[in-house]
C-alpha positions as CSV (number, residue, x, y, z in Angstrom):
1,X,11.1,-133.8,-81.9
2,X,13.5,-133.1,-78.8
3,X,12.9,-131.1,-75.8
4,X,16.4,-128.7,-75.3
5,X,16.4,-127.5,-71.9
6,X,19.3,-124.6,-71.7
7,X,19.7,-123.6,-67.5
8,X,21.2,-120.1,-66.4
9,X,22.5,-119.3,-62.7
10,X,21.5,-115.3,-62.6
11,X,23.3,-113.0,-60.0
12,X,23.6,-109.6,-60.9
13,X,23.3,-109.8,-64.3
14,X,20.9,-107.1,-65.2
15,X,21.4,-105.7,-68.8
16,X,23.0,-108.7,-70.0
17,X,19.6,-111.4,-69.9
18,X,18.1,-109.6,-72.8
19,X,21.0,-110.2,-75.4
20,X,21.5,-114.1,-74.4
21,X,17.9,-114.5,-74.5
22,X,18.1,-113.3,-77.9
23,X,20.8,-114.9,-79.1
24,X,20.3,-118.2,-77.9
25,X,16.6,-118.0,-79.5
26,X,18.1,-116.9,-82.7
27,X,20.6,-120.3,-82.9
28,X,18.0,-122.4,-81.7
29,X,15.3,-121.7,-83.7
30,X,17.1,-121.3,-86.7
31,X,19.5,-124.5,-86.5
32,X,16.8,-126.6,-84.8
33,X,13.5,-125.8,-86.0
34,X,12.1,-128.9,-85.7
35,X,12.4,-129.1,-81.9
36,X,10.9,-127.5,-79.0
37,X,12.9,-125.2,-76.2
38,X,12.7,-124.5,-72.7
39,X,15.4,-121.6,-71.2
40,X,15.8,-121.9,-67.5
41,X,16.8,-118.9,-65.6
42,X,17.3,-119.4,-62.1
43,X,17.8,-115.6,-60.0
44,X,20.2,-116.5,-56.9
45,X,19.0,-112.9,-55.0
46,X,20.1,-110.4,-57.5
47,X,20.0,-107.4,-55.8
48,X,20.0,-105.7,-59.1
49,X,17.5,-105.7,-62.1
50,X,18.2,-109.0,-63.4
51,X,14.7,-110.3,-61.7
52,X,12.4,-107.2,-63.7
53,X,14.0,-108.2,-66.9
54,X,13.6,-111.8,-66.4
55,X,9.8,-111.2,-65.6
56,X,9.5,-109.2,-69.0
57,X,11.6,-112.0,-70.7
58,X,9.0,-114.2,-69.3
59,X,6.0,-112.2,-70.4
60,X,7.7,-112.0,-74.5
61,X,8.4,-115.3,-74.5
62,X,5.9,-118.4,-72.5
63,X,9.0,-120.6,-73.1
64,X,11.2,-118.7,-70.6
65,X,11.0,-119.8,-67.0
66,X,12.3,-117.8,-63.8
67,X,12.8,-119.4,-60.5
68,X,14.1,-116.8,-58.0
69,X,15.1,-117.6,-54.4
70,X,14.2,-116.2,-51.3
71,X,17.9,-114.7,-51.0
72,X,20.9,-115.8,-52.6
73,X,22.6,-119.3,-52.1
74,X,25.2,-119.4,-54.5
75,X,25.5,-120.2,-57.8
76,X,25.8,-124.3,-57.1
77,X,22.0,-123.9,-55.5
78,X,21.4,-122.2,-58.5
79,X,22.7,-124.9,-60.9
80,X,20.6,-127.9,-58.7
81,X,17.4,-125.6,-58.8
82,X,18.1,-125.5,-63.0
83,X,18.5,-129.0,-63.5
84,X,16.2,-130.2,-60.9
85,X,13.1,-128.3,-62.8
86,X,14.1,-128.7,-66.1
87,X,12.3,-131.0,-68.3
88,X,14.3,-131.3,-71.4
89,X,15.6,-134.9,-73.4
90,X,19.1,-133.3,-72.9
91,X,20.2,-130.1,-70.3
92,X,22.8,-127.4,-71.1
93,X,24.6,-125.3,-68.1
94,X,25.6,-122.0,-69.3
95,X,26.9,-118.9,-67.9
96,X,24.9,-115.9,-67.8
97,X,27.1,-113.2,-68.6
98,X,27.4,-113.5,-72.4
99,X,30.9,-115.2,-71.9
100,X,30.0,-118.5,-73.3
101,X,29.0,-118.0,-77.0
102,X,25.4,-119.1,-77.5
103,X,26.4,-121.1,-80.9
104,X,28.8,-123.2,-78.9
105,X,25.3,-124.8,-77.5
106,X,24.6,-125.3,-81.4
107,X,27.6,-127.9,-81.7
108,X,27.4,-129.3,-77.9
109,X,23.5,-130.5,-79.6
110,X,25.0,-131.8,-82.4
111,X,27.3,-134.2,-80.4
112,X,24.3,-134.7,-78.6
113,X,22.1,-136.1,-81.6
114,X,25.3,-138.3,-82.3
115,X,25.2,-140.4,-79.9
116,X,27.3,-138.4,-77.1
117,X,25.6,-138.4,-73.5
118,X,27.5,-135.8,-71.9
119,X,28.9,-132.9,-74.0
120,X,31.7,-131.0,-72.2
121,X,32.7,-127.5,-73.5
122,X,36.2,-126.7,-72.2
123,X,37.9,-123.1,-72.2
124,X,40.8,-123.1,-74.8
125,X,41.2,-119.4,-74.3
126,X,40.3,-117.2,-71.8
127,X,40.5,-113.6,-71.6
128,X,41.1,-113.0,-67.8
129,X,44.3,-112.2,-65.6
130,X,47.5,-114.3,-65.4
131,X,47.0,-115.6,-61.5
132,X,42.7,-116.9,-62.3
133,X,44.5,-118.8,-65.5
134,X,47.3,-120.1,-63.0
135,X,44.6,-121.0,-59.9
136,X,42.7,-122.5,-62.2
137,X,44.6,-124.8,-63.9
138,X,46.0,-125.4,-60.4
139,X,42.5,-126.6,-59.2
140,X,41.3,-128.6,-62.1
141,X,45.1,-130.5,-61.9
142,X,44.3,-131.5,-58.1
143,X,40.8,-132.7,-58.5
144,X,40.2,-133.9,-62.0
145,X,43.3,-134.7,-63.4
146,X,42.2,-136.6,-66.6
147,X,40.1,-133.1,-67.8
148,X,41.7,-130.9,-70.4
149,X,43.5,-128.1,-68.3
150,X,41.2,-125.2,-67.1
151,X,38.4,-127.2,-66.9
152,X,34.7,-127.2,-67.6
153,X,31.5,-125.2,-66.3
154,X,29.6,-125.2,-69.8
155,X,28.3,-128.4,-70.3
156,X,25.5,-130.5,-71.8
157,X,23.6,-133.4,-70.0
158,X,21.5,-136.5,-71.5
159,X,18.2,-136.5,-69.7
160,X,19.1,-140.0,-68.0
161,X,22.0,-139.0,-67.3
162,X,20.2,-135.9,-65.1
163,X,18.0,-138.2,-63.7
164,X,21.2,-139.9,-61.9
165,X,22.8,-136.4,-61.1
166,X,19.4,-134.7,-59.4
167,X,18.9,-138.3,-57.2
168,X,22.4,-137.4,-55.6
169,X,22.1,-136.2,-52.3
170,X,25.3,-134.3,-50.9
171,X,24.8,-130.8,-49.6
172,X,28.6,-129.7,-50.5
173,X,28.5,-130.5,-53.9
174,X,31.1,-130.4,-57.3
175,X,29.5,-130.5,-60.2
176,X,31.9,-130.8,-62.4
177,X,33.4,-134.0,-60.1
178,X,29.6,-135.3,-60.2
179,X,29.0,-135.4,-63.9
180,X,32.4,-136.8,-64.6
181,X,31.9,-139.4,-61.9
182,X,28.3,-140.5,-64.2
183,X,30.5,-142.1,-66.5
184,X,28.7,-142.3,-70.0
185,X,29.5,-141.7,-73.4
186,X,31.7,-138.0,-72.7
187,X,32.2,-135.6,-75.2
188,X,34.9,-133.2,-74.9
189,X,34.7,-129.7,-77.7
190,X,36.8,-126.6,-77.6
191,X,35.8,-122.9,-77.1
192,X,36.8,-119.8,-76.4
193,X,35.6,-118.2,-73.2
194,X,34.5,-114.9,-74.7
195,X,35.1,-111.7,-72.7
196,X,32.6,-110.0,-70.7
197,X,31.3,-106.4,-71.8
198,X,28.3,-106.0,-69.6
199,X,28.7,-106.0,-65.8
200,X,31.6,-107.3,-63.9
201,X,32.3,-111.2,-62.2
202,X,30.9,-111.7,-59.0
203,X,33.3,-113.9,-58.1
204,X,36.6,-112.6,-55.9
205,X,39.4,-114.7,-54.5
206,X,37.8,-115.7,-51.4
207,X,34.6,-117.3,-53.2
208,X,36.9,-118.9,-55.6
209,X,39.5,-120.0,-52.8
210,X,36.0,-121.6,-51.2
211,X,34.8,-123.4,-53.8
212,X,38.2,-125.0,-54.0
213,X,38.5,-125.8,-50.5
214,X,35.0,-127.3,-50.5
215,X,35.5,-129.4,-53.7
216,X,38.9,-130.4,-51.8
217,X,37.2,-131.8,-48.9
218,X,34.3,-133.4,-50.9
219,X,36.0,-135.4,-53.5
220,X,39.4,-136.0,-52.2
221,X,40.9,-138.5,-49.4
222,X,44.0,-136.7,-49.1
223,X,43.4,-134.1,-46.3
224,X,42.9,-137.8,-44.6
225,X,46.3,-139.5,-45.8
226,X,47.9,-136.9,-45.3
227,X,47.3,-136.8,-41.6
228,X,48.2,-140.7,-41.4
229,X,51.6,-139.7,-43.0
230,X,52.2,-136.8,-40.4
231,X,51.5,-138.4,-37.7
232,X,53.8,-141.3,-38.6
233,X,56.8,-138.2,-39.2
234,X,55.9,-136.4,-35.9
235,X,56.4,-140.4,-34.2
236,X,59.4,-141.1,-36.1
237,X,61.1,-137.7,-35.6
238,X,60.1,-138.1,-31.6
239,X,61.5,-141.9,-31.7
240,X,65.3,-140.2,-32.9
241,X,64.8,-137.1,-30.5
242,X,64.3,-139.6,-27.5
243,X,67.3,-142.0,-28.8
244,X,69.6,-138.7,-29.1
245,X,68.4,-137.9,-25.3
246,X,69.0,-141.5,-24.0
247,X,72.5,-141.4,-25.8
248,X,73.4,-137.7,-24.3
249,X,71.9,-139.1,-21.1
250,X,74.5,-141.9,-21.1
251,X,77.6,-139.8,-21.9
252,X,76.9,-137.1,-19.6
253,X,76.1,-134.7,-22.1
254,X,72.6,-133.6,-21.5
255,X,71.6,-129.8,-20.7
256,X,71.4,-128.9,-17.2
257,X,68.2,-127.3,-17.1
258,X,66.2,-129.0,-20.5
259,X,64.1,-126.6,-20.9
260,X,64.4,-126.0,-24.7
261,X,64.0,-129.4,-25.8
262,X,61.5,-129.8,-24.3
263,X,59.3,-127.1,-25.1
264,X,60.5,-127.5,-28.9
265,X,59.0,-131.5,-28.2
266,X,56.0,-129.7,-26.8
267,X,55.7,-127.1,-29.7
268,X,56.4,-129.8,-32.6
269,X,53.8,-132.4,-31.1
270,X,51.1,-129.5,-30.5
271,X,51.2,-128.0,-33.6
272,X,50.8,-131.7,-35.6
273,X,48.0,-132.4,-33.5
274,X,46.2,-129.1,-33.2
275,X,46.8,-129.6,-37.5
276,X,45.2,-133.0,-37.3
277,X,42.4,-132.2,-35.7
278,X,42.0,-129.4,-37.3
279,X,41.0,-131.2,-40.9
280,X,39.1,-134.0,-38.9
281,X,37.0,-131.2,-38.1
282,X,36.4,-130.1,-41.7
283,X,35.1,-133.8,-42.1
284,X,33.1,-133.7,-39.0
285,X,31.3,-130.3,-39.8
286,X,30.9,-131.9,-43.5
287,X,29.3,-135.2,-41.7
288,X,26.8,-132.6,-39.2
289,X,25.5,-130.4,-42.3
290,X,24.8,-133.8,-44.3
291,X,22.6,-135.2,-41.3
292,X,20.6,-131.7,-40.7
293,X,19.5,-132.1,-44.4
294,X,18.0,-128.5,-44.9
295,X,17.8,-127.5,-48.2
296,X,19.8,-126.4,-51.0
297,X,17.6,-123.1,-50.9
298,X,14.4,-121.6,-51.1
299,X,12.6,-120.4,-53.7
300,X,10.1,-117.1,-53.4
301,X,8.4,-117.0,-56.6
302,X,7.8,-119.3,-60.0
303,X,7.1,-118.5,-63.4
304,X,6.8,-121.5,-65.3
């Protein structure tokens, strides 16, 4: 008998709880019968309902548990809080908001019981607008490249390979980077990202231009190389500019008051540098938050 441990970030999901309980009880329980279940909801400081229907979730059914934080930290805090309790011989991630289909965990556990260590569920449809399709292609192209295109948030976790991910240590974290970086024996399965009916996405361009600029910074080197390849432009470009001044010097040609080239020198060098420093802050900031080691959050209350 197997222990299947399915985890749920939960902000501001009130109304829809009830249903994926449901469902994902009724697919377990009918095409696993034989093995034991443990669903993980994690509540990221819903300031909605979603905490009160968890409790009465929890009070139907002693195989539910609810950790809720002390306010919300995102929905990667949430993920690490799911994974870090669960307890299960393999760990699903899933969505919250009814848009991944409960009987796509049915197949993902099949793979499982084959042999596969890591089960990844990847959008092959998606009912959302044209410019989220574009961006995200866009960002799984730049920092996973070998992943099918849209990429992956629904995914299914051997419990040694969990053991590996919960020892890792980074504050600004990419999941999807970390459990691709485990290696293993990886599954890849198709499904379509069913469209949501109850509530609305909490997630707006900013928070999804943020977690693209933090996974940037945090599993990339080019920010880095690409300052090494600036800065060898900007002295290049200023080598020519001073070997078109010496020439113009030599055949009287140079301006009378040389102001403009000079400021245009000043301008050009400032800018690169100010740009430079710029992303050698990013890393810096990155370096101070690791060495303060506060937490990934808090949590208020347990029900397990």
């Amino acid at each position: 008998m197997s222990l299947i441990s399915i985890c749920f970030a939960v902000y501001q999901n009130e109304g829809a709880l009830t249903i994926l309980h449901d469902k994902i009880v009724g697919e377990l329980e009918t095409n696993f019968p034989d093995d034991d279940y443990e669903l993980i909801f994690v509540n990221d400081g819903s300031k909605d309902g979603s905490l009160k229907e968890l409790k009465a979730l929890r009070a139907k059914n002693p195989k539910v548990k609810v950790i809720s934080f002390s306010r919300n930290f995102g929905q990667m805090a949430a993920i690490l809080a799911g994974w870090k309790y669960a307890q299960g011989d393999l760990v699903i991630n899933m969505a919250a908001d009814l848009q991944d289909p409960p009987e796509q965990c049915v197949k993902m556990i099949h793979e499982w019981k084959k042999g596969s260590e890591i089960v990844i569920s990847y959008r092959q449809s998606h009912v959302t607008s044209f410019s989220k399709k574009v961006t995200s292609r866009l960002f799984y192209k730049l920092l996973l490249p070998n992943v099918p295109p849209g990429g992956f948030d629904f995914a299914l976790l051997d419990k040694k390979v969990m053991q590996y991910i919960n020892q890792l240590k980074e504050r600004n974290r990419f999941y999807q980077y970390d459990i691709l970086w485990a290696g293993y024996n990886v599954k890849f399965i198709p499904y379509d990202k069913v469209e949501r009916t109850i509530g609305k996405s909490q997630y707006n361009f900013f928070k999804r231009f943020n977690n693209f600029y933090s996974a940037f910074l945090n599993v990339s080197y080019l920010p880095l190389r690409f300052l090494t390849v600036a800065g060898l432009l900007v002295a290049f470009s200023g080598l020519i500019y001073t070997i078109s001044i010496v020439y113009a010097y030599f055949v009287n040609q140079t301006p009378f008051e040389g102001w403009a080239p000079l400021m245009i020198l000043l301008l050009f060098l400032g800018g690169g540098i100010m740009l430079m420093l710029g992303i050698l802050g990013e890393y810096i900031w990155r370096i101070l938050d690791e060495i303060k080691e506060r937490p990934h959050y808090l949590v208020q209350e347990e029900m397990l």
